[in-house]
C-alpha positions as CSV (number, residue, x, y, z in Angstrom):
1,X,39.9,16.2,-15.2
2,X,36.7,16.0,-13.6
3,X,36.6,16.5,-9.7
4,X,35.9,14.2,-7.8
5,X,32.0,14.7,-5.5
6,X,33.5,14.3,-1.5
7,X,30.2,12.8,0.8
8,X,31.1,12.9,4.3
9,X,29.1,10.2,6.2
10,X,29.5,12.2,9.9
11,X,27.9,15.1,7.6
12,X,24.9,13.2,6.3
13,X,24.5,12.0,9.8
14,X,24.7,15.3,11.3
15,X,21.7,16.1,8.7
16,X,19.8,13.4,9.3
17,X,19.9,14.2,13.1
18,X,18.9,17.3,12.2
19,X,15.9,16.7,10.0
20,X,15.0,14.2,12.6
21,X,15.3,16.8,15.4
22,X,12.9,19.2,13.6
23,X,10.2,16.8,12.6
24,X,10.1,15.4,16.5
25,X,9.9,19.3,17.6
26,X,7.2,19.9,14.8
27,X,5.2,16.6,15.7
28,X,5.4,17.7,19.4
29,X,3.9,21.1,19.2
30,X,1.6,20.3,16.2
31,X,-0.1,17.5,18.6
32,X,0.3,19.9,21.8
33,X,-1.0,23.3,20.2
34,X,-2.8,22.2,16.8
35,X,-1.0,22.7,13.2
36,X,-2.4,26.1,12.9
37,X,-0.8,27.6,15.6
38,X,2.7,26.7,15.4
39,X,4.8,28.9,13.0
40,X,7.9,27.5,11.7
41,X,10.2,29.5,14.1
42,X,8.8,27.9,17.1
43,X,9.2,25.1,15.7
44,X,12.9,26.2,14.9
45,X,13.3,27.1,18.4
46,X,12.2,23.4,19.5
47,X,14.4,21.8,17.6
48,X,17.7,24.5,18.2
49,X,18.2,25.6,14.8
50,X,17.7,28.6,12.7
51,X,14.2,28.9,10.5
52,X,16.8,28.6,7.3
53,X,17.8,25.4,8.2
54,X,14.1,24.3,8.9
55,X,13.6,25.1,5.6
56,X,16.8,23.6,3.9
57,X,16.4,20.0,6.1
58,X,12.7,19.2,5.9
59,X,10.9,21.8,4.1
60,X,7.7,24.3,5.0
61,X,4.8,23.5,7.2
62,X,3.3,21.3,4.8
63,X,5.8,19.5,4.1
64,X,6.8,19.0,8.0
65,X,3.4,17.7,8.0
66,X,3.7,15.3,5.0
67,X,6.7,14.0,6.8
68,X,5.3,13.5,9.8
69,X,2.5,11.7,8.3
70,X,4.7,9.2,6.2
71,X,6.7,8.3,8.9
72,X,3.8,7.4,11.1
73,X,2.4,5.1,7.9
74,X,6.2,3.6,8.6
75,X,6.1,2.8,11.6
76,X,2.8,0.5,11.3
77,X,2.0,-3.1,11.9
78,X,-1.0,-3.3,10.0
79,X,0.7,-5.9,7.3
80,X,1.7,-8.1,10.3
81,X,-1.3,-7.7,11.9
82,X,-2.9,-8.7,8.8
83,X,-1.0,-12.0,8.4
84,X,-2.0,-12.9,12.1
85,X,-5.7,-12.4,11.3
86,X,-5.7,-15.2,8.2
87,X,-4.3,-17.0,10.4
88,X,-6.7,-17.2,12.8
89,X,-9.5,-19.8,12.1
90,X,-12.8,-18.5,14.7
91,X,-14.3,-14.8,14.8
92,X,-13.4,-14.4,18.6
93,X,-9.9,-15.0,17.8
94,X,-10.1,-12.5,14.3
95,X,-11.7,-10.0,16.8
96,X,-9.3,-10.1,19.5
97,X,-6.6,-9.9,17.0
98,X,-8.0,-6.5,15.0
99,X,-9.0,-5.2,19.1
100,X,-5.1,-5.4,19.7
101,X,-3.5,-4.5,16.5
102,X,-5.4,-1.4,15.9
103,X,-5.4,-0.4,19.5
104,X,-1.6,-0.6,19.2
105,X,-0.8,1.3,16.3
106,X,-3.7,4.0,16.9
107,X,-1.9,4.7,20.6
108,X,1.4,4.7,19.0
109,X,0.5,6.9,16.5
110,X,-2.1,9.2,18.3
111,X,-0.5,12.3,18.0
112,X,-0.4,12.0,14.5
113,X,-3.4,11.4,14.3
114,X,-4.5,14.4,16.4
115,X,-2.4,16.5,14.0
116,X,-4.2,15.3,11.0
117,X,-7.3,16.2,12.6
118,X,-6.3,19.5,13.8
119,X,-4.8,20.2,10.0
120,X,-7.7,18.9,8.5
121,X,-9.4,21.8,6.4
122,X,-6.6,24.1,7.2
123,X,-3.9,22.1,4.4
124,X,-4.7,19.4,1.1
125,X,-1.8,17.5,2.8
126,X,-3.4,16.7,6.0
127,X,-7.3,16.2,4.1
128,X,-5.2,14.4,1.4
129,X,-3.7,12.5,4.6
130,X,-6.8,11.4,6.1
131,X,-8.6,10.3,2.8
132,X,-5.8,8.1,2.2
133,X,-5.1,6.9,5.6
134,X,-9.2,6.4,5.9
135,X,-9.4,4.2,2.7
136,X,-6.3,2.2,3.5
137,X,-7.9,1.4,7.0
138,X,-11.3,0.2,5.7
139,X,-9.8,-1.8,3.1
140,X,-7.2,-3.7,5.8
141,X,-10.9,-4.1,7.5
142,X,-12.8,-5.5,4.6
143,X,-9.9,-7.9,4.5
144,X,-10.7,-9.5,8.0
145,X,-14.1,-9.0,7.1
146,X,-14.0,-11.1,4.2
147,X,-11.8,-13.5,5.9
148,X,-15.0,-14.3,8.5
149,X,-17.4,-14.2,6.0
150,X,-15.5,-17.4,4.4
151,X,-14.7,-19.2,7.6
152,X,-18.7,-19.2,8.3
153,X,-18.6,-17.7,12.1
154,X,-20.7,-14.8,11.6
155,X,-24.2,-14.3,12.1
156,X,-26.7,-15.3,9.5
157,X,-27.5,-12.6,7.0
158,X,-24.6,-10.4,7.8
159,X,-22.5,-9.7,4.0
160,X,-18.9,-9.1,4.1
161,X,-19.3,-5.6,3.5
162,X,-22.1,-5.3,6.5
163,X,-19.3,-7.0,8.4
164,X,-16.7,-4.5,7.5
165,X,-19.0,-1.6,8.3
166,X,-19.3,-3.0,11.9
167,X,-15.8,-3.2,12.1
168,X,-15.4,0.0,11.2
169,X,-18.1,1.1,13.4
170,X,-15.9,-0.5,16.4
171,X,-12.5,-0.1,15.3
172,X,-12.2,3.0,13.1
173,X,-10.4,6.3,14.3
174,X,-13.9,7.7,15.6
175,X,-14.3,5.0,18.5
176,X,-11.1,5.6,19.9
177,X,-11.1,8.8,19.7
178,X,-14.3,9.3,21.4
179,X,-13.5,6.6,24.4
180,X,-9.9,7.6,25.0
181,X,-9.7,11.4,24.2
182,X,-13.3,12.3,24.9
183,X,-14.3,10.4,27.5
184,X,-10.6,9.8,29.1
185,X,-11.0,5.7,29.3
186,X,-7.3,4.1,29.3
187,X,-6.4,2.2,26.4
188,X,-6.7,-0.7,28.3
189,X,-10.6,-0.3,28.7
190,X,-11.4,0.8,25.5
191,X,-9.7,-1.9,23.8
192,X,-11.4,-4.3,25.8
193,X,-15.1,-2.7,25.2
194,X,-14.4,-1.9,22.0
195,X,-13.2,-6.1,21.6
196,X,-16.7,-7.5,23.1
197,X,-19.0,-5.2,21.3
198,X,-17.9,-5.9,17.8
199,X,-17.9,-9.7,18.9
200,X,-21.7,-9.3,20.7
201,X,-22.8,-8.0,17.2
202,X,-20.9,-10.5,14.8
203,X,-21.6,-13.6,17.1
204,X,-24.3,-15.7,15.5
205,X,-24.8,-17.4,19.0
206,X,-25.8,-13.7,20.4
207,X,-29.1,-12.0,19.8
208,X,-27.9,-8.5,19.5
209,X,-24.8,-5.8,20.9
210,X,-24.8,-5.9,24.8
């Protein structure tokens, strides 16, 4: 007679709670100290459990990291955002749209972001990461940059992939980096320069960026 496997739901809960304990502690100090710094038994303290179990729920470092990483890909709008964007049928409108879509799921997902950046060099997953997360970014960008390109609304002599590079130029992990982090502008003000400088350089009806 074969025995029968027993799965406990409260269990699986209990370790899902738990891997979800240590991956908030790891994304906390990771963004807070820098991935370098934190060894997994601080990050086992954070969370209240032993360094085996950090190792037996989630993993080693890099693999904390890959976690934290996938789940901030998760939590992204960019597909909606996306949608809204073909639907809108004037560049001020596409604008606004990628100001306030990329704006919100860059803030949400800054300290993930920070990580990345403070892994990068020091781990494949984090440069592996930020390749990735780079060239999925630019494409979502060439999207809405081809999408004004066919409506017309653009600026004479301006290609879709010029477009796209301005886009990047004003929307890409850089700008609001530098604005917020660097230079310690709120959100709110950096979304809203960031907004009427890629229109002053896309709008045909303006002579150059203000």
């Amino acid at each position: 007679m074969t025995p029968r496997s027993y799965h406990s739901p409260r269990r699986q809960e209990d370790a899902a709670g738990t891997r979800r304990d240590i991956v908030d502690a790891a994304r906390r100090l990771f963004a807070a100290q820098g991935y370098a710094r934190v060894p997994v038994a601080e990050i086992a303290a954070a969370a209240g459990v032993s360094v085996k179990t950090v190792y037996a729920s989630v993993g080693n470092k890099p693999e904390i990291l890959a976690e934290i990483i996938s789940l901030s890909i998760q939590e992204s709008d960019a597909t909606a955002s996306l949608e809204r964007i073909r639907a809108s049928r004037d560049l001020r409108g596409v604008v606004a749209e990628l100001a306030a879509g990329i704006r919100r799921s860059t803030e949400e997902s800054q300290d993930a972001i920070d990580i990345i950046y403070s892994a990068l060099g020091a781990h494949e997953v984090a440069d592996r990461a930020w390749e990735q997360s780079t060239r999925a970014f630019r494409a979502a960008l060439r999207e809405a940059a081809d999408h004004v390109f066919a409506l017309g609304v653009v600026r004479p002599g301006l290609s879709a992939e010029k477009i796209a590079d301005v886009l990047w130029l004003s929307f890409g992990f850089g700008a609001w980096r530098a604005l917020v982090r660097d230079c310690g502008w709120t959100w709110d003000t950096a979304e809203d320069w960031l907004r009427e400088q890629a229109y002053a350089v896309l709008d045909p009806r303006d002579s150059g960026p203000r």
